[in-house]
VEXDREN-2710 file (C-alpha; in Angstrom, 1 decimal):
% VEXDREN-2710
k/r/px/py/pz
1/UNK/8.5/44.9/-30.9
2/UNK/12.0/44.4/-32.5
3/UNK/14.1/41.7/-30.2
4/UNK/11.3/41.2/-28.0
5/UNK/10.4/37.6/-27.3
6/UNK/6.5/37.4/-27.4
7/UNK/6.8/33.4/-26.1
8/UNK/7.1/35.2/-22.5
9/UNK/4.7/35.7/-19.9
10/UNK/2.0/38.6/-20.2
11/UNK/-0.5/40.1/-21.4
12/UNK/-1.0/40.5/-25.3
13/UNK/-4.1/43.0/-26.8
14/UNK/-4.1/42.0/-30.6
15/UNK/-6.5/42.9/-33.6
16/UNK/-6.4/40.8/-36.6
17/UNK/-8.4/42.2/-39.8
18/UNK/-9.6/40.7/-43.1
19/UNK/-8.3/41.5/-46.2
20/UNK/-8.7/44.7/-47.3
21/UNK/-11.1/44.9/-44.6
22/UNK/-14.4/43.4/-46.1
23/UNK/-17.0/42.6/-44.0
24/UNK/-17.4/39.2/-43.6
25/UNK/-18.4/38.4/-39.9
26/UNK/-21.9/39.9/-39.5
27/UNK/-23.4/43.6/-38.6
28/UNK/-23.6/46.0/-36.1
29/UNK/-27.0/46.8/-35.0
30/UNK/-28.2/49.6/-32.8
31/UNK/-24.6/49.3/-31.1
32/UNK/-24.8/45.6/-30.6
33/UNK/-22.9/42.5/-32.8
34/UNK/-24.6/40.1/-34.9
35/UNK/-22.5/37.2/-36.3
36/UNK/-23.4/35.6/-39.2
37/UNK/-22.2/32.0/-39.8
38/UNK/-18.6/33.0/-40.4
39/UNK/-18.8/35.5/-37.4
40/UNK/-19.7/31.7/-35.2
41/UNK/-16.5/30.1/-36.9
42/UNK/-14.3/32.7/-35.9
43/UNK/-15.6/32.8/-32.2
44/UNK/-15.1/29.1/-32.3
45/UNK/-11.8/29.0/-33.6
46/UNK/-10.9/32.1/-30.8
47/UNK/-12.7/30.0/-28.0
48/UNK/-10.7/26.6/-29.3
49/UNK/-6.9/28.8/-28.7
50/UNK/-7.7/28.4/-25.1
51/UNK/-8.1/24.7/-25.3
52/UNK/-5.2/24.1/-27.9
53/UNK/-2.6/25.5/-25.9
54/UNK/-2.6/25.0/-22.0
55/UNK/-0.3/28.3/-22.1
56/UNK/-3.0/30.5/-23.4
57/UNK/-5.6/31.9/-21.7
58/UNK/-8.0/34.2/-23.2
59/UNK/-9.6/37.4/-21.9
60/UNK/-11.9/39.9/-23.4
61/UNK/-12.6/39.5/-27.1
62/UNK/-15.0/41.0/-29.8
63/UNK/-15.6/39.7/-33.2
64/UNK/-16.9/42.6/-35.1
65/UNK/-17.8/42.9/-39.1
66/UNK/-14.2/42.8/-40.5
67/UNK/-12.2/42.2/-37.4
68/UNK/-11.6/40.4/-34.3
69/UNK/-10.0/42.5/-31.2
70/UNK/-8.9/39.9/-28.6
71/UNK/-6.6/39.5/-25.5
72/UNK/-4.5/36.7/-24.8
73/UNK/-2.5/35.9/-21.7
74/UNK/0.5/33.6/-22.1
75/UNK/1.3/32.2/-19.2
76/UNK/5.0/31.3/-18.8
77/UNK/6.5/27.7/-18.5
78/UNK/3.1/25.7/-19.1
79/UNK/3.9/23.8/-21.7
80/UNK/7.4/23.1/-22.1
81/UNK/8.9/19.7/-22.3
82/UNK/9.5/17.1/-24.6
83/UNK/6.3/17.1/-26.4
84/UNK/7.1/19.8/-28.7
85/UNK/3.0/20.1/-29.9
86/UNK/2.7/21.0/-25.8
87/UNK/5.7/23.5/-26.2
88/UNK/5.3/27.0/-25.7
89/UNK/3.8/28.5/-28.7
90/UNK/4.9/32.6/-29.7
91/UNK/2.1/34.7/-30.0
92/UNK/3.0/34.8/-33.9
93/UNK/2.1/30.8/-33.9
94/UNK/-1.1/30.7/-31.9
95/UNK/-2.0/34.1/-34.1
96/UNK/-0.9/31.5/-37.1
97/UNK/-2.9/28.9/-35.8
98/UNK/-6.3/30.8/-35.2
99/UNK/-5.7/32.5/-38.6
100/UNK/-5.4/29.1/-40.5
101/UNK/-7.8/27.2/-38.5
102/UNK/-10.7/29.7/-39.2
103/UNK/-9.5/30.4/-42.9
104/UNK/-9.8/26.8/-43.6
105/UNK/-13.4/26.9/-41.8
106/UNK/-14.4/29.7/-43.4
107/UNK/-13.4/28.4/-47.2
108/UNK/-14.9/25.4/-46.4
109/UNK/-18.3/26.9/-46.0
110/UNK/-18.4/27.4/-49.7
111/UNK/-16.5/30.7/-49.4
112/UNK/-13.6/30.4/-51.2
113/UNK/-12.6/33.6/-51.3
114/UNK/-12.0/34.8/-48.1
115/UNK/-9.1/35.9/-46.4
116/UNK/-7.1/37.4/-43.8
117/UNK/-5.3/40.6/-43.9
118/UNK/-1.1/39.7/-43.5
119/UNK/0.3/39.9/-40.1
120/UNK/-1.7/41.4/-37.1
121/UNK/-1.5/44.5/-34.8
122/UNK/-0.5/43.8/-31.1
123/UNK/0.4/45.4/-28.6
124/UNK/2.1/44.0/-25.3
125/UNK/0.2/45.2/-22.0
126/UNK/2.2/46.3/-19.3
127/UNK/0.0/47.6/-16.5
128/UNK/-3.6/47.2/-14.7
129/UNK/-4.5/50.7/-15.9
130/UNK/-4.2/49.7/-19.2
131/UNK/-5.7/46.5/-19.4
132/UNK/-8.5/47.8/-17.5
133/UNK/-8.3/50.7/-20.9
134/UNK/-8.2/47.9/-23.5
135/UNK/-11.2/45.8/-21.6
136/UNK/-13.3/48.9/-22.1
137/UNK/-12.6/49.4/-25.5
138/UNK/-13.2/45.9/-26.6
139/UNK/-16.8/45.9/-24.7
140/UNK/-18.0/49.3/-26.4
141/UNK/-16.4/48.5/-29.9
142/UNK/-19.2/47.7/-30.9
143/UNK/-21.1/51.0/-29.9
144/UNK/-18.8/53.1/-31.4
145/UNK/-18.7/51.2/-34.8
146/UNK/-19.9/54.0/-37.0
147/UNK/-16.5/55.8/-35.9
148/UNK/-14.1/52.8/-35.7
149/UNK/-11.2/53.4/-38.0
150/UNK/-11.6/49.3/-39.4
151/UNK/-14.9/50.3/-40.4
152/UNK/-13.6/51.8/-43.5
153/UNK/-17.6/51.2/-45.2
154/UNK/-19.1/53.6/-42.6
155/UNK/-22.2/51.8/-42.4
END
């Protein structure tokens, strides 16, 4: 959102996609998630947000075939001081981080090739209502992948 300063406190639904939306992470089977090796490395590299920075936490997440969907709570003033590596991080930078981290991970396991889509969609949650909304889609995302609009294979 233009002007809006995503270091601040709240509630952050994001989805971050691989490049030109190749499956990469695993299958859906009879509406539940398999990772494959790469799937494992990007719920490691998720997981590991949470202990990077002390003013993340994490919430509901799914890793699914060509996507993650994941929410993050910032929590405001943790972090700050002089130790700018404890700073508060923008949602952009931990994003970045997670991105790089699990890229470099991913490459390393003799996969060269693989990338991320540029950017990443969020959205900023702004009441209990819709949180509870988000939860529920994250949980049956994987049920309803033969409709999902990332699934652009329609397996």
């Amino acid at each position: 959102m233009p002007g809006y300063d995503y270091r601040r406190g709240g509630y952050y639904f994001v989805t971050i996609c691989t490049k030109d939306r190749m499956k990469w992470f695993g299958e859906v089977l009879k509406g539940r998630m398999i990772l494959n090796r790469h799937g494992e490395i990007v719920r490691e590299r998720w997981l590991w947000l949470g202990k990077r920075y002390p003013h993340v936490r994490l919430d509901e997440y799914v890793v699914m075939p060509n996507h993650l969907h994941g929410i993050l709570i910032i929590k405001p003033g943790v972090g700050n001081g002089r130790d700018r590596s404890r700073q508060t991080k923008s949602l952009s930078s931990v994003i970045g981080a997670f991105k790089a981290t699990s890229c470099q991970s991913i490459r390393q396991d003799d996969h060269p090739a693989f990338q991320w889509q540029r950017s990443f969609y969020d959205h900023i949650i702004r009441s209990g209502e819709s949180l509870k909304k988000i939860r529920h889609y994250i949980k049956t995302n994987p049920a309803t992948w033969r409709e999902d609009e990332e699934n652009v294979h329609k397996t």
